[in-house]
C-alpha positions as CSV (number, residue, x, y, z in Angstrom):
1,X,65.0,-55.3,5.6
2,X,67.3,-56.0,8.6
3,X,69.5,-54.0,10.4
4,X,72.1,-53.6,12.9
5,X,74.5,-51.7,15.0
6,X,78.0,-52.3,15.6
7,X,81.5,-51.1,16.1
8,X,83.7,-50.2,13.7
9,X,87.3,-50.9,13.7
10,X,87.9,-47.9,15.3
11,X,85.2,-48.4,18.1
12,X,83.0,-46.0,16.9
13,X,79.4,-47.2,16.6
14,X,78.1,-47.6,13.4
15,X,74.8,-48.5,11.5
16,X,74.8,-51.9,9.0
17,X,72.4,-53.1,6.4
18,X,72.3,-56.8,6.9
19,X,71.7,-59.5,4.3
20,X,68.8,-61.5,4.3
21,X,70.8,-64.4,4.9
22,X,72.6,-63.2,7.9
23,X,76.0,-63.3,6.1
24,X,77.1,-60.1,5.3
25,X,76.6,-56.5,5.8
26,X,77.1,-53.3,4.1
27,X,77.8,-49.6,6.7
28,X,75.3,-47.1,6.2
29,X,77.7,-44.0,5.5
30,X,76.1,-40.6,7.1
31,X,74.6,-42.3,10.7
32,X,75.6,-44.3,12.9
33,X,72.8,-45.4,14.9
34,X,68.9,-46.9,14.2
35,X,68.1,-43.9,16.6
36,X,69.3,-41.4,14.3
37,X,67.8,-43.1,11.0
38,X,64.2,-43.3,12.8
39,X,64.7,-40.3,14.3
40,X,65.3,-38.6,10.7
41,X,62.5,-40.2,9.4
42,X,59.8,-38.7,11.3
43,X,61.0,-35.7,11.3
44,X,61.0,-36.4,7.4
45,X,57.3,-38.0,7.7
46,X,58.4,-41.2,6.0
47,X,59.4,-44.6,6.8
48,X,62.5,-46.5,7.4
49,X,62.9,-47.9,4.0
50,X,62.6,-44.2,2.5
51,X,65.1,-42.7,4.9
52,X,67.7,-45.3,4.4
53,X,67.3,-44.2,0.3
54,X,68.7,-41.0,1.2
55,X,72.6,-42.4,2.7
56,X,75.0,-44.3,0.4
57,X,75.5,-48.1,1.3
58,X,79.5,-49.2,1.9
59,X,81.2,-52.0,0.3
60,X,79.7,-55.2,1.8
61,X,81.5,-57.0,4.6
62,X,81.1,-60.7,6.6
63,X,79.2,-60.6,9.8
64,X,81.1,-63.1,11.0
65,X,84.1,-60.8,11.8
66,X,81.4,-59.1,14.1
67,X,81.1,-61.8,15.6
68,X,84.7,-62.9,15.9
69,X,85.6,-59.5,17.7
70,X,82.9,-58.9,19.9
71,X,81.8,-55.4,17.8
72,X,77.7,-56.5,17.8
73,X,75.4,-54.0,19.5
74,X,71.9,-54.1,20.2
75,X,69.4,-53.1,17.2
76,X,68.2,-50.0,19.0
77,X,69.5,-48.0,22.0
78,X,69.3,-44.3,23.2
79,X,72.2,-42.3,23.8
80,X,71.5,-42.0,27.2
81,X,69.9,-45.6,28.5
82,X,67.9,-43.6,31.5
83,X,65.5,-42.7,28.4
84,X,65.1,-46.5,27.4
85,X,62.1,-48.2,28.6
86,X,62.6,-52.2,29.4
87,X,59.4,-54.0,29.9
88,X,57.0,-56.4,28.8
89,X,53.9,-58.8,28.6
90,X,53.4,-62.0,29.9
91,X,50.6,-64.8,29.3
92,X,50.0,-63.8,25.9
93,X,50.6,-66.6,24.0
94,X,48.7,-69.7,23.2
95,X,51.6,-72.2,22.8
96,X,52.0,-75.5,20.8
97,X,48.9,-77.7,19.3
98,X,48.8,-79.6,22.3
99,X,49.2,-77.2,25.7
100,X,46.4,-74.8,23.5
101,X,44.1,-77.4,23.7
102,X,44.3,-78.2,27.2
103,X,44.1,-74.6,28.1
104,X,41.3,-74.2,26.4
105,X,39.8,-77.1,28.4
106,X,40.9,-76.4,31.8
107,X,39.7,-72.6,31.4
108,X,36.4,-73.9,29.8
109,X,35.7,-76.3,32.2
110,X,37.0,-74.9,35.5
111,X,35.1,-72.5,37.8
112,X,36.1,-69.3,37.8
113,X,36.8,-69.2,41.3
114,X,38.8,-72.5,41.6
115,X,41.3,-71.5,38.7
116,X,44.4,-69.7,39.8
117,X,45.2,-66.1,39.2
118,X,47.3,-66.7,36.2
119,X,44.4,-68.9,34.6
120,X,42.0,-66.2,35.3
121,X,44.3,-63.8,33.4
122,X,45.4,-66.2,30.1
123,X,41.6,-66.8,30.2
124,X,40.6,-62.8,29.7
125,X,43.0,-62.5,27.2
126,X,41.6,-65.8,25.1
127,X,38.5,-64.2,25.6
128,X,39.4,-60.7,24.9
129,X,42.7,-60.5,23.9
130,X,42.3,-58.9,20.3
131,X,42.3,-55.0,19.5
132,X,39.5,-53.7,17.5
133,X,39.6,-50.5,16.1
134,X,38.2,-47.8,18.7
135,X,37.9,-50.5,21.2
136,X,40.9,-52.3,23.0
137,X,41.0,-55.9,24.2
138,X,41.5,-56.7,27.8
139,X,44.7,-55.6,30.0
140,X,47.6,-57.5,29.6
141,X,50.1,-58.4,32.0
142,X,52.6,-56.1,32.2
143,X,55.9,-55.9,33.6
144,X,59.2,-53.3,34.0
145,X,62.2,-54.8,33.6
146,X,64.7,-51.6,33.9
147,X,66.2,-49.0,31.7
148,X,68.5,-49.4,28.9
149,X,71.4,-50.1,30.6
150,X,70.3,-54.4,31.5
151,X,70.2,-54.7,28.2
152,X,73.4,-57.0,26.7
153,X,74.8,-57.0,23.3
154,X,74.7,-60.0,21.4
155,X,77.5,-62.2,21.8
156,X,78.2,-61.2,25.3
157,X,77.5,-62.6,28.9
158,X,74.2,-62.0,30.4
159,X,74.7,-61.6,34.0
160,X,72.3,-63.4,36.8
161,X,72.1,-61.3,39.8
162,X,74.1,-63.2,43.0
163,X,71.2,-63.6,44.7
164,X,69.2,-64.9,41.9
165,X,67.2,-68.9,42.1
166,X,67.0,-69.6,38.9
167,X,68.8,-68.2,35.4
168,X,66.0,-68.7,33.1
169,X,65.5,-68.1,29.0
170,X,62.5,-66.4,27.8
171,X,62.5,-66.6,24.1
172,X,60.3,-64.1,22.5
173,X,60.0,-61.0,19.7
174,X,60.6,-57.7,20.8
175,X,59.1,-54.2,19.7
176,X,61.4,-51.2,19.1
177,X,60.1,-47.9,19.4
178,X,61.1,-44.4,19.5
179,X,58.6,-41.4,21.4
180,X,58.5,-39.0,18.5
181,X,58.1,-35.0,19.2
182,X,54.1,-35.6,18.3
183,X,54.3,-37.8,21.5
184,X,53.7,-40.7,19.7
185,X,55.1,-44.0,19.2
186,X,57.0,-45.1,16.4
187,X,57.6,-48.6,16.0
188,X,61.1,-49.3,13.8
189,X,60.1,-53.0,13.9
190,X,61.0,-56.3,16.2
191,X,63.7,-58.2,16.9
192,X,64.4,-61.4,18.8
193,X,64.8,-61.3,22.3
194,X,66.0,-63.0,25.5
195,X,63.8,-61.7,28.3
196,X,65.5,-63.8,31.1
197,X,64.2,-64.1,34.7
198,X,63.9,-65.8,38.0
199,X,61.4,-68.5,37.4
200,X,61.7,-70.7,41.1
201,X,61.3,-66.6,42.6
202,X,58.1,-65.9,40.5
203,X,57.3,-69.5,41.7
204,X,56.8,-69.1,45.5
205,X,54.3,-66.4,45.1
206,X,52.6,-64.8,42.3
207,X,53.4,-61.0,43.8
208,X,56.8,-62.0,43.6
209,X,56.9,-61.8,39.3
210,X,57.6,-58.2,39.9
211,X,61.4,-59.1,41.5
212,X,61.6,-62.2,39.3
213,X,61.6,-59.6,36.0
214,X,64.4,-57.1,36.8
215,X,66.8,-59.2,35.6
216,X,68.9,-58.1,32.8
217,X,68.2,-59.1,28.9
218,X,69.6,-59.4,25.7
219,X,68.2,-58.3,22.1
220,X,68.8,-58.3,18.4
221,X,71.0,-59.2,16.1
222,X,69.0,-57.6,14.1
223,X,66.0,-55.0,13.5
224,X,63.4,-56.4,11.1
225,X,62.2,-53.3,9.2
226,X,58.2,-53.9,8.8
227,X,55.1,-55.7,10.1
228,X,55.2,-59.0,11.6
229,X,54.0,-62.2,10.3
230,X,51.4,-63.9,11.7
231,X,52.9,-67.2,12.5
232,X,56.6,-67.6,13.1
233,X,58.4,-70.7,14.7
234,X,61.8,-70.4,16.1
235,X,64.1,-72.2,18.1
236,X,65.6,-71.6,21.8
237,X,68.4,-73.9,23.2
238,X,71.0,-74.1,25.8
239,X,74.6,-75.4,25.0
240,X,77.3,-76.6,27.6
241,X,80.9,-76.5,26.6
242,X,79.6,-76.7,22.9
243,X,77.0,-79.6,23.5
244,X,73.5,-79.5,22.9
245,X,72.0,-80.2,26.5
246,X,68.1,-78.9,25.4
247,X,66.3,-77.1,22.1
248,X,62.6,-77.1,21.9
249,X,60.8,-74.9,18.7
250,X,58.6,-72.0,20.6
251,X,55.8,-70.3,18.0
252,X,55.1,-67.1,17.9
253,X,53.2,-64.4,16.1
254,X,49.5,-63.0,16.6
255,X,48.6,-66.4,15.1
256,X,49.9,-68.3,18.2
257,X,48.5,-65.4,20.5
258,X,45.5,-64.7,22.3
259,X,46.0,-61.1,22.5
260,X,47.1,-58.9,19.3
261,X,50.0,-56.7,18.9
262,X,48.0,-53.5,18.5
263,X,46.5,-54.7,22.0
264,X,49.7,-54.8,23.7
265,X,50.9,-52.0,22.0
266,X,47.8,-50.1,23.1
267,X,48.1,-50.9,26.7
268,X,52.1,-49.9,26.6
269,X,51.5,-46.4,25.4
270,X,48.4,-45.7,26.5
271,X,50.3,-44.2,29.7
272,X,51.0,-39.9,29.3
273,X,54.5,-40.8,31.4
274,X,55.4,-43.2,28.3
275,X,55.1,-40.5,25.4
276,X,58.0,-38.5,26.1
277,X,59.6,-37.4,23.3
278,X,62.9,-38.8,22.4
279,X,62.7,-42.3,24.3
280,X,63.4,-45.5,23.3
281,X,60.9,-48.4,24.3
282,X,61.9,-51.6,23.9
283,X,58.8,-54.0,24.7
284,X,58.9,-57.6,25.2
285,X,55.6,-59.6,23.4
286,X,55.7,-62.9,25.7
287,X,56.2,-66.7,25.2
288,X,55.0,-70.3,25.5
289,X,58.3,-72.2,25.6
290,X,60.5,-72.5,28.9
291,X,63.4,-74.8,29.6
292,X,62.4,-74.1,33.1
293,X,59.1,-76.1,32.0
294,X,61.1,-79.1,31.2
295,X,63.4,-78.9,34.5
296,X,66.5,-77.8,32.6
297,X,68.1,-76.2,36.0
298,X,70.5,-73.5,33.9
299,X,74.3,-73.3,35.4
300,X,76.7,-70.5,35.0
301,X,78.9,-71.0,31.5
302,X,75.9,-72.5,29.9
303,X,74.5,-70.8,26.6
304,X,71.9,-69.1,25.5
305,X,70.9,-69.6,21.5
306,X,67.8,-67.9,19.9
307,X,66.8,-67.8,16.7
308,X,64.0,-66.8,14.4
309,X,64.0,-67.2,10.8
310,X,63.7,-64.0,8.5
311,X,64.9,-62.1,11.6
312,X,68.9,-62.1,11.3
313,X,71.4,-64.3,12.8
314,X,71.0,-66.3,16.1
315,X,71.5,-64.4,19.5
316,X,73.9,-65.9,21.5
317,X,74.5,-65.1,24.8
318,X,76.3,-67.2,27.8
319,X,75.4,-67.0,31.8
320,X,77.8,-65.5,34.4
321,X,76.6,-64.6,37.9
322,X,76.9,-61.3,38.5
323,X,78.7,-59.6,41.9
324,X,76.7,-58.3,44.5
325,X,76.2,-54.6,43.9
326,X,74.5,-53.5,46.9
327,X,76.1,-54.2,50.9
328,X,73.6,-56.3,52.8
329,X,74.6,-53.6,55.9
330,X,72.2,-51.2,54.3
331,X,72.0,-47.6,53.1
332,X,74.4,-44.8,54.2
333,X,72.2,-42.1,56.2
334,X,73.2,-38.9,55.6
């Protein structure tokens, strides 16, 4: 099941049921947000599925017009973005045939104290990566990227702060959740998602991954209602004026990853100051593929394309580089 969140013709936001091929869409009469739905279904003590039983379905409609008029929203989003969460986990996935193999080699085969801090931590999480039941794998790493307000719709620019090195892609799947008044997590399902950052900043240091992440980001089409399968392959590209300049498949799923959803997912919530009730968390799983990787140097008016089959249409997203927002002359003392 797929959904979305979009404006109506009258601007008013509104909750869709989207085909399985991406192509049209039906309004969900009675609610017009994910929030709402999820909201009313644990209250209700059901699922997403169930809850969406109980609202009548509106003639179908194409996406495309979406599309054409710029009325897309993100999948999930809280009425007041201060109460989303924006982060995320990084060396978590295993990558392509080839790069697994000679990871596996150079962690296997390297001394612990020659390999580099990043090694050290794909290495723990090849290791130890996987959830058990009553016992978690190793840490992640784990990064914020900001509240619900970096977040971009799909369809629309994704700015790149002014003072930013590098406007990089990060194609990965995304985990939407909503803080229920038990103080639990609820997870609606995933989404694809564009996690964007500074890879020449994270680069020159290590400690500096922390600035190279708060970065705004983009998510969705579409929610896919469910559990994730274990081995997906998608595809991330970057046009230029309608041209092709690089695509590369990236895998993904807890096939191609050495740590486990319910591990990441364990070491997200297990924090008291992330199970407030009412908030939105939406939680970025990791890649393998980079243009960065490939020195693809990204430009302003390039574009962003993601997609993942069985998970909606493809986000779309071009660069701009965003105004400074803050004067180098400092803070105002009062």
């Amino acid at each position: 099941m797929l959904l979305i969140q979009y404006l109506d013709t009258r601007k008013q936001p509104q909750l869709g049921l989207l085909s399985d091929d991406g192509a049209h869409y039906q309004p969900v009469e009675g609610v017009s947000s994910s929030y709402d739905l999820a909201w009313a279904a644990i209250q209700a003590g059901h699922d997403l599925a169930t809850q969406l039983q109980q609202h009548t379905l509106g003639a179908p409609a194409d996406y495309a017009d979406l599309v054409a008029r710029g009325a897309v929203l993100t999948p999930l989003s809280h009425p007041d973005s201060a109460h989303c969460y924006v982060t995320g986990t990084g060396l978590t996935h295993l990558g392509s045939a080839a790069t697994r193999d000679q990871m596996h080699q150079k962690i296997s085969q390297t001394e612990s104290d020659t390999l580099t801090d990043s090694m050290k931590m794909f290495r723990l999480g090849v290791e130890g990566g996987k959830h058990q039941p009553g016992k978690p794998g190793v840490q992640p790493e784990w990064f914020y990227k900001g509240d619900g307000s970096i977040v971009v719709a799909p369809g629309q620019p994704l700015p790149s702060p002014s003072f930013a090195l590098d406007h990089g892609e990060e194609p990965e799947l995304v985990g939407l959740y909503i803080i229920g008044p038990d103080h639990k997590p609820y997870r609606l399902g995933f989404a694809v998602g564009n996690e964007f950052s500074d890879h020449v900043t994270e680069r020159q240091n290590y400690l500096y991954l922390a600035h190279s992440k708060l970065r705004p980001c983009s998510v969705g089409p579409a929610l896919r209602v469910g559990e994730l399968p274990a081995a997906l392959t998608g595809e991330s590209r970057i046009e230029r004026r309608g041209e092709v300049r690089w695509q590369k498949p990236f895998l993904t799923g807890e096939a191609n990853m050495c740590h486990s959803i319910a591990n990441l997912e364990y070491h997200q919530f297990k924090y008291a100051q992330f199970l407030r009730p009412g908030d939105v968390h939406l939680h970025f799983f990791g890649t393998a593929t980079l243009s960065f990787a490939d020195g693809i140097s990204v430009a302003e008016g390039d574009e962003f394309v993601l997609q993942v089959p069985g998970f909606g249409p493809e986000l779309r997203n071009p660069v701009v580089v965003d105004q400074p927002h803050y004067d180098v002359e400092g803070v105002v003392a009062l």
